[in-house]
KOLTILO-353283 format. One record per residue (C-alpha): x, y, z; residue number from 1. Coordinates in nm, 2 decimals. Each point is the difference from the previous one (the first is absolute). Layout:
% residues N
X, Y, Z, i
X, Y, Z, NUM
...
END
This chain:
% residues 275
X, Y, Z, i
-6.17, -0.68, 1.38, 1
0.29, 0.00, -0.23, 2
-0.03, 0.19, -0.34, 3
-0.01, -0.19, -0.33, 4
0.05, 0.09, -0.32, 5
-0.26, 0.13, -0.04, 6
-0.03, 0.26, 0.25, 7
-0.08, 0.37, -0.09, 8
0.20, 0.26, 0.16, 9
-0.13, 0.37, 0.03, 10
0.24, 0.27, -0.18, 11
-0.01, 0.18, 0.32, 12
0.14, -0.31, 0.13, 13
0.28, -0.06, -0.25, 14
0.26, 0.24, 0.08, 15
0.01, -0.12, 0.34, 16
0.01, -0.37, -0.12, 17
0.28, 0.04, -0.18, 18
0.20, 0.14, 0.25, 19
-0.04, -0.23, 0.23, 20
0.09, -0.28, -0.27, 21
0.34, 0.21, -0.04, 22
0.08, 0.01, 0.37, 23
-0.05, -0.37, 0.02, 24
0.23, -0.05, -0.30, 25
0.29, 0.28, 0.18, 26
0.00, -0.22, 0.29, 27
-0.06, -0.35, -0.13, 28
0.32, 0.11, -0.21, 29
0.19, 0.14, 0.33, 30
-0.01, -0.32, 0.12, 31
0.25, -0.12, -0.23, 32
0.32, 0.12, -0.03, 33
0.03, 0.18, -0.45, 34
0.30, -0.02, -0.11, 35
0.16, 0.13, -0.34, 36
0.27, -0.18, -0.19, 37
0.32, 0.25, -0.10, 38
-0.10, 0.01, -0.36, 39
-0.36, 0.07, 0.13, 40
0.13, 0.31, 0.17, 41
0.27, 0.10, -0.29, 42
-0.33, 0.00, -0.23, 43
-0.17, 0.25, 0.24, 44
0.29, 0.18, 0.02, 45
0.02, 0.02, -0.35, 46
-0.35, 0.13, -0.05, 47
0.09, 0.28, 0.31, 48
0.30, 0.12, -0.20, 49
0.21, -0.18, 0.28, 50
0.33, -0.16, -0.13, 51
-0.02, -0.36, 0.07, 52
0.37, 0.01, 0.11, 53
-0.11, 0.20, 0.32, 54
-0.24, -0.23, 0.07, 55
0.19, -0.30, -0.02, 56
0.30, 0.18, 0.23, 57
-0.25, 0.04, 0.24, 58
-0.14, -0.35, 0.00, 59
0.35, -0.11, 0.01, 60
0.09, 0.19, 0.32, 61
-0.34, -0.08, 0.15, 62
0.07, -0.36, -0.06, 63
0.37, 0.04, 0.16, 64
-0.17, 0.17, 0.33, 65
-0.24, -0.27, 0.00, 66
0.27, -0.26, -0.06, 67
0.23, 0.14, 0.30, 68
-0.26, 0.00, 0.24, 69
-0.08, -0.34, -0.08, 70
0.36, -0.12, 0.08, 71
0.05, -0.26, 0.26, 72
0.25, -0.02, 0.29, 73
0.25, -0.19, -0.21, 74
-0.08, 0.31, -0.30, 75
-0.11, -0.05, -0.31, 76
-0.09, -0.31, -0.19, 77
0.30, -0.16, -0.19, 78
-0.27, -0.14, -0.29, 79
-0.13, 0.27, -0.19, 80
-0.17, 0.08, -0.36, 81
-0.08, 0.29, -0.22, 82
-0.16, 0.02, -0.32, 83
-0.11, 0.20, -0.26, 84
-0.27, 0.02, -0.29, 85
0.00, 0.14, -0.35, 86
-0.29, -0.02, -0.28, 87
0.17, -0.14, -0.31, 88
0.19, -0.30, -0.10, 89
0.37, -0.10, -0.02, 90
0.23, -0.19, -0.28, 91
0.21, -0.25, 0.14, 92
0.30, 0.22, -0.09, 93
-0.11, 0.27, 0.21, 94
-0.09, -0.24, 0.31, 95
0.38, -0.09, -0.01, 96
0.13, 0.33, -0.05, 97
-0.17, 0.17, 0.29, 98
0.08, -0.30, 0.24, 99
0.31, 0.06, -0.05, 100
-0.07, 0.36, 0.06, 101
-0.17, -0.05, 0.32, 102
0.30, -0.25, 0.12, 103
0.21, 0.28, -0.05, 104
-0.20, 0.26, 0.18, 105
-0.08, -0.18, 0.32, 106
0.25, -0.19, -0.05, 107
0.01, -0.38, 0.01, 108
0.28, -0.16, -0.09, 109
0.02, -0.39, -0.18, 110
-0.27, -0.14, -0.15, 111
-0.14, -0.02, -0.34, 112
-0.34, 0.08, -0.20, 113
-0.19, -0.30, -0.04, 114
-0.38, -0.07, -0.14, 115
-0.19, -0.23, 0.22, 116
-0.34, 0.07, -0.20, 117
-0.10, 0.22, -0.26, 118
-0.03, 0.31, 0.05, 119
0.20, -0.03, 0.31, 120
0.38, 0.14, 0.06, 121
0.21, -0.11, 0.31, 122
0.33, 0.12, 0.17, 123
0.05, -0.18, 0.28, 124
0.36, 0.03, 0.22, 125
0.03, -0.29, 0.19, 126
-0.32, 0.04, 0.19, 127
0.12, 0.31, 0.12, 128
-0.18, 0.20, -0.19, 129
-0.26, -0.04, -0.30, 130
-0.11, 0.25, -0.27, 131
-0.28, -0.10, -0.23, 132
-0.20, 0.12, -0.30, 133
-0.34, -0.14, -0.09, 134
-0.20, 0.13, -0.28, 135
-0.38, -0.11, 0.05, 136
-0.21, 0.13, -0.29, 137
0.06, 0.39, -0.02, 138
0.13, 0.03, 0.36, 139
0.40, -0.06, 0.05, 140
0.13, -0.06, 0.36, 141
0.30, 0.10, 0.14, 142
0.12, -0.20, 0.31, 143
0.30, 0.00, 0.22, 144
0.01, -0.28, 0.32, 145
0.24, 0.05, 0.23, 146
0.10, -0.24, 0.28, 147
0.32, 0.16, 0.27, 148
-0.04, -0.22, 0.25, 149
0.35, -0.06, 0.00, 150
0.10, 0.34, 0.08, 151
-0.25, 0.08, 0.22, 152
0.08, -0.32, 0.25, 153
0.41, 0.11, -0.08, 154
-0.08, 0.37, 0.11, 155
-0.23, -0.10, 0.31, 156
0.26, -0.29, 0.14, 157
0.30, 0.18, -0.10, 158
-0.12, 0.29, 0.20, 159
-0.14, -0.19, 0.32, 160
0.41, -0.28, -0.01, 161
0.17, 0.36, 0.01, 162
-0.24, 0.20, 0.22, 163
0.08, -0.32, 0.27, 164
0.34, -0.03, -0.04, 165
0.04, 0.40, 0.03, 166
-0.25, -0.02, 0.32, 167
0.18, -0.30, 0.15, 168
0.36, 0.20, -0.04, 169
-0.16, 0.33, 0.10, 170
-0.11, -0.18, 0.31, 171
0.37, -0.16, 0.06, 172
0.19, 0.33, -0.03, 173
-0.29, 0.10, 0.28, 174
0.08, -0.21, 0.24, 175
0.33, 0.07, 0.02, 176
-0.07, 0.32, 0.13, 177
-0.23, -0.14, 0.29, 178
0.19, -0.10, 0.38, 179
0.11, -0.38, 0.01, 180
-0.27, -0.09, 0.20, 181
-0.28, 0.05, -0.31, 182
0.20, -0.20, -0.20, 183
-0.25, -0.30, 0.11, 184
-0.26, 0.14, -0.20, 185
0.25, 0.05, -0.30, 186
-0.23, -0.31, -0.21, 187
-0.32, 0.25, 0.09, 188
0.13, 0.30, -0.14, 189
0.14, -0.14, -0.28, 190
-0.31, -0.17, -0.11, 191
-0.21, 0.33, 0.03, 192
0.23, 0.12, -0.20, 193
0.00, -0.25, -0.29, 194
-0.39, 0.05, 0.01, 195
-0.01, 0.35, -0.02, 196
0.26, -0.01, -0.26, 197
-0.20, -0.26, -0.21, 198
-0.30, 0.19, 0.04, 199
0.19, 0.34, -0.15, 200
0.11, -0.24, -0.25, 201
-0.28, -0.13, -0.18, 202
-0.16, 0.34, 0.07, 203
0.27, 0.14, -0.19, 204
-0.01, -0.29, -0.28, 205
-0.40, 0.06, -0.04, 206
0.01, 0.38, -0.10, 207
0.32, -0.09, -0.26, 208
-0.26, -0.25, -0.13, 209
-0.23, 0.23, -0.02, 210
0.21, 0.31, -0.17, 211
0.08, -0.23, -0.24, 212
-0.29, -0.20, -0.09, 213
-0.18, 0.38, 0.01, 214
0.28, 0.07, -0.28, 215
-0.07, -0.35, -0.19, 216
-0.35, 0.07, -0.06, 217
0.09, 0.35, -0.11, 218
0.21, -0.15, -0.28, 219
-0.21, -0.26, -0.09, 220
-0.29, 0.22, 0.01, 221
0.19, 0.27, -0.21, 222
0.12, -0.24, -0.27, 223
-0.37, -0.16, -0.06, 224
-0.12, 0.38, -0.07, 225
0.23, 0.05, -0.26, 226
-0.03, -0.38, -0.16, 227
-0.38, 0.14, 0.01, 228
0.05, 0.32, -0.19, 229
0.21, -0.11, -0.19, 230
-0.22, -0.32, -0.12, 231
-0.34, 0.23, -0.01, 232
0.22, 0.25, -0.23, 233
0.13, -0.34, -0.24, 234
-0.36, -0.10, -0.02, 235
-0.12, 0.35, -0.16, 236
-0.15, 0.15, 0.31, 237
0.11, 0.28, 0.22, 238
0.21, -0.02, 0.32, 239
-0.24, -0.15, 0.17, 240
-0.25, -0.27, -0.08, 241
-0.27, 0.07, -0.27, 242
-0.35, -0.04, 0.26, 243
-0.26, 0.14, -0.14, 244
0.10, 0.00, -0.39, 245
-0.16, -0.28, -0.18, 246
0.23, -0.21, -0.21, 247
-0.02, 0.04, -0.38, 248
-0.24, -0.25, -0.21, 249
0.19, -0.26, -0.19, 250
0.15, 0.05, -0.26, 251
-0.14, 0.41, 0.01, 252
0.34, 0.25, -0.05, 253
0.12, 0.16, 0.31, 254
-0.09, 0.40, -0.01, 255
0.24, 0.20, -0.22, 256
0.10, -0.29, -0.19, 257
-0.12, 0.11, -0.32, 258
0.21, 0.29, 0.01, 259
0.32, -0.18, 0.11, 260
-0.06, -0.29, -0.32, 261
0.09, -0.07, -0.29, 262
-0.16, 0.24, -0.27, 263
-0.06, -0.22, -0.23, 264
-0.24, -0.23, 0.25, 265
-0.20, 0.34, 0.10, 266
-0.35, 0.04, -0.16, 267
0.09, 0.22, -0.36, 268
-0.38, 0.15, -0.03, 269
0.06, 0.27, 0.28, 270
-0.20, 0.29, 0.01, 271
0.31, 0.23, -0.05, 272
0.04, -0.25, -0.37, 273
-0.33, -0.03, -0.13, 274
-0.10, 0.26, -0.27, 275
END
């Protein structure tokens, strides 16, 4: 019979109950996979007295590992996006200012700021490549989109056209060197060649792809940190986002700022004035 509400458990009874009700828990929980968002773990960091940079180098060279392994025959992806989050807001001003920081850093070239929606900033190059702000109540997003497919079909046919036409003349000088009577399988030889030359080819023109899209993420990667610090640090909090301190009530003077006023607006009847 199943227990209701209603039934009494012996103390002697209750330790063990409860235990049992935590392993349940431990492995109905170990069925899913937890996981932590990076301010999440800059927070806990935080609290061990950890500086959230280290954390977020290691989450970035975790994420690389995970991102090389992940590669495909032909490399990496050509479409890719990165973002980034600060607590706070940003002034028009500022959103054109650092887009034009960011376009520097990565860099983009072409293209001008434009404003879509409010609250939203855009830097797009030709659809090549777009960076975008968005500012959704006290959260502002940092976004660059980029899109190399260009490059990466240039690099992978450019390397298999010249890894044929080195196999193919490879193949040619080859056959030179054989007696007379091979020279009937000269059309053979040459098209092994060109095969194995095309094949060296685009294996050549994937891992180029691959340095440099490796590099491209680096920079793009590297230039949203500092947009972030540098937009945390405009927005009064420290280098990195403010987690776990709760914003000010409105209209209530920041801490300190009674000191840093105007004397005239500070409260006269301090203890150190009264009789």
């Amino acid at each position: 019979m199943a227990p209701s509400s209603e039934t009494r458990i012996p103390s002697t009874e209750l330790t063990r109950v409860l235990t049992v009700a935590s392993e349940l828990q431990r492995q109905s929980e170990g069925a899913r996979e937890e996981s932590f968002s990076l301010a999440e773990l800059e927070a806990a960091a935080r609290e061990a007295g950890i500086d959230p940079r280290f954390v977020r180098a290691a989450s970035r060279a975790l994420l690389e590992e995970r991102e090389a392994r992940g590669d495909g025959l032909l490399g990496p992806d050509a479409t890719w996006t990165a973002e980034e989050s600060v607590r706070g807001s940003i002034s028009d001003e500022d959103a054109h200012r650092l887009l034009a920081q960011l376009q520097t850093a990565v860099p983009i070239s072409g293209g001008s700021v434009d404003s879509p929606a409010d609250g939203v900033w855009r830097l797009a190059d030709g659809g090549r490549a777009t960076m975008q702000i968005t500012c959704m109540g006290d959260e502002v997003n940092l976004a660059v989109v980029t899109d190399r497919k260009g490059l990466k079909v240039g690099l992978l046919g450019g390397g298999v056209a010249t890894g044929v036409v080195v196999g193919f003349q490879l193949a040619a000088a080859a056959v030179f060197t054989l007696p007379m009577e091979m020279f009937e399988i000269f059309p053979l030889i040459a098209t092994g060649g060109g095969v194995a030359g095309g094949l060296a080819g685009g294996a050549t023109g994937v891992g180029i792809w691959r340095s440099m899209q490796r590099r491209w993420k680096r920079r793009v990667r590297n230039a949203l940190d500092r947009a972030r610090e540098q937009l945390a640090s405009a927005t009064g909090g420290p280098t990195h986002p403010r987690l776990s301190q709760p914003a000010a009530p409105t209209g209530a003077a920041p801490e300190g700022a009674a000191a840093r006023g105007n004397p005239s607006e500070q409260d006269p009847d301090t203890p150190e004035d009264r009789p």
